[in-house]
C-alpha positions as CSV (number, residue, x, y, z in Angstrom):
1,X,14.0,82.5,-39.2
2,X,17.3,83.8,-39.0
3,X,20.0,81.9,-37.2
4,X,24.0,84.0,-36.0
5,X,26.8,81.8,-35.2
6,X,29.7,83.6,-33.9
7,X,33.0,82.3,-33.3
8,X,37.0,83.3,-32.5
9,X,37.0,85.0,-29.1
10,X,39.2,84.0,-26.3
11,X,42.0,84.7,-24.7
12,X,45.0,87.3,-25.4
13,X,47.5,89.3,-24.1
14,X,46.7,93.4,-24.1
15,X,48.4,94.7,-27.6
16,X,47.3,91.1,-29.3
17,X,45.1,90.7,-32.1
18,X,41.6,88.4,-32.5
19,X,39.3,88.5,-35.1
20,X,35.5,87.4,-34.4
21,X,32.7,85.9,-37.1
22,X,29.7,85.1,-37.3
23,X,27.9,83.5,-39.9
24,X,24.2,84.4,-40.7
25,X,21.4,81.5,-42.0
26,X,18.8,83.7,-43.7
27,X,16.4,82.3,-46.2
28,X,14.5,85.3,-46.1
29,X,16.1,88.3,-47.1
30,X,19.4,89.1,-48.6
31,X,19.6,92.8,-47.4
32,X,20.5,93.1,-43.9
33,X,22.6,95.5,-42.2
34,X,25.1,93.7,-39.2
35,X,26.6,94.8,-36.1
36,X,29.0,93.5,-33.2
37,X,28.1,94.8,-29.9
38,X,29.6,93.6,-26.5
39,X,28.8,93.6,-22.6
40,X,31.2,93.9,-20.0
41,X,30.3,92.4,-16.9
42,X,28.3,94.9,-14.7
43,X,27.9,97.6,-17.7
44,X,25.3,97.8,-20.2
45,X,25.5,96.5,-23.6
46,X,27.4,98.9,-26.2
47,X,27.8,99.4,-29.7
48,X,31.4,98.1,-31.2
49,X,30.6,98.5,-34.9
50,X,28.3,97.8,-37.7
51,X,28.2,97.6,-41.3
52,X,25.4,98.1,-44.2
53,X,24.2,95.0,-46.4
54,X,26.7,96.1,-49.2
55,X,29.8,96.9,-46.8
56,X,29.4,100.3,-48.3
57,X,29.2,101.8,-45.5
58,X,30.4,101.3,-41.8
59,X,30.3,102.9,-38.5
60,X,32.3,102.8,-35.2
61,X,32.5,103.5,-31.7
62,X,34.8,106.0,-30.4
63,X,36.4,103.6,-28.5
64,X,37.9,101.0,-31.1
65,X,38.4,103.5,-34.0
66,X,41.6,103.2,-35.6
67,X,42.1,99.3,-34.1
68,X,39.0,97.5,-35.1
69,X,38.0,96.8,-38.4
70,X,34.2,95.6,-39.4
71,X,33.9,93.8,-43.1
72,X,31.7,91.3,-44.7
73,X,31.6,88.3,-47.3
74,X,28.2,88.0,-48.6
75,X,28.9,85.1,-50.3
76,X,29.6,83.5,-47.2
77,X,26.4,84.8,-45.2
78,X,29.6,86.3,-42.5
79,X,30.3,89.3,-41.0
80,X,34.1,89.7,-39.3
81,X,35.5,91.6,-36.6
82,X,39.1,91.9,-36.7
83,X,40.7,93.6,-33.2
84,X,44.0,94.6,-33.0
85,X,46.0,96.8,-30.3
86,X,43.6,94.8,-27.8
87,X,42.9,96.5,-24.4
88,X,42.2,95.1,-21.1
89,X,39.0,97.4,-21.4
90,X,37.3,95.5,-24.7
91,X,37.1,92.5,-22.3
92,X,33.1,91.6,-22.8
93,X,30.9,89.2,-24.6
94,X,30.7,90.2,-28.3
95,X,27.1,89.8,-29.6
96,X,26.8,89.9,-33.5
97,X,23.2,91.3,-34.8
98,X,21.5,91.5,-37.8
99,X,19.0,94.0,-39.0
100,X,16.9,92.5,-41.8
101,X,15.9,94.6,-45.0
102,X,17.9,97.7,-43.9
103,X,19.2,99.5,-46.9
104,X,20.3,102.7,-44.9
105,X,23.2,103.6,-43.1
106,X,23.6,100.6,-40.5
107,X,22.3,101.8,-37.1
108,X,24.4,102.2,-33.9
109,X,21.1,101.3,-31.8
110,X,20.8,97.4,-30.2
111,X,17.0,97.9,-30.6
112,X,17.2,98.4,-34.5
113,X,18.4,94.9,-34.7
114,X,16.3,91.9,-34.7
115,X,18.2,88.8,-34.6
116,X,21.1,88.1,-32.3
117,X,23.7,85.6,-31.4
118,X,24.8,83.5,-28.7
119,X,27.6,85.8,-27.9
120,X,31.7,85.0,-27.6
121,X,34.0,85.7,-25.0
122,X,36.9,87.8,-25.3
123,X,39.1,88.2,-22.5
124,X,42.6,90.7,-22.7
125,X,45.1,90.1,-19.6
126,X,47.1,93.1,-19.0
């Protein structure tokens, strides 16, 4: 069983900085592939970013390209999110994922990924 406790959302002004983690309790596999996705009230559930089990590779939305930054410490079982040049716009929950024994380029789809977490607030005031 695989257990994602994310942390760091909040509150900041648009233009501000936050970086999210969440830390992963897996004593089953070593090779997973994670993800940050978030849900706006009244919108579906989107894809921020994700990242293969090495941090070889990563992939982003169009949306946070260029301001968000995905990276890993494996020692630490944690994926990070690090957001800066906020926008009123990335206001949602952020939901880290994990997709367990993927080798392959980390997938953009929700449904590829089989465990997720509680989810953490981030709200930017214009």
């Amino acid at each position: 069983q695989v257990q994602l406790v994310e942390s760091g959302g909040g509150l900041v002004q648009a233009g501000g900085s936050l970086r999210l983690s969440c830390a992963a309790s897996t004593r089953t596999s070593r090779i997973y592939a994670m993800g940050w996705f978030r849900q706006a009230p009244g919108k579906e559930r989107e894809f921020v970013a994700v990242i293969s089990w090495n941090g070889g590779m990563t992939d982003y939305a169009d949306s946070v390209k260029g301001r968000f930054t995905i990276s890993r410490d494996n020692a630490k079982n944690t994926v990070y999110l690090q957001m800066n040049s906020l926008k009123p716009e990335d206001t949602a929950v952020y939901y880290c994922a994990l997709d367990i024994n993927a080798r392959g380029p980390p997938a953009r789809w929700g449904a590829d990924y089989d465990y997720w977490g509680q989810g953490t607030q981030v709200t930017v005031s214009s």
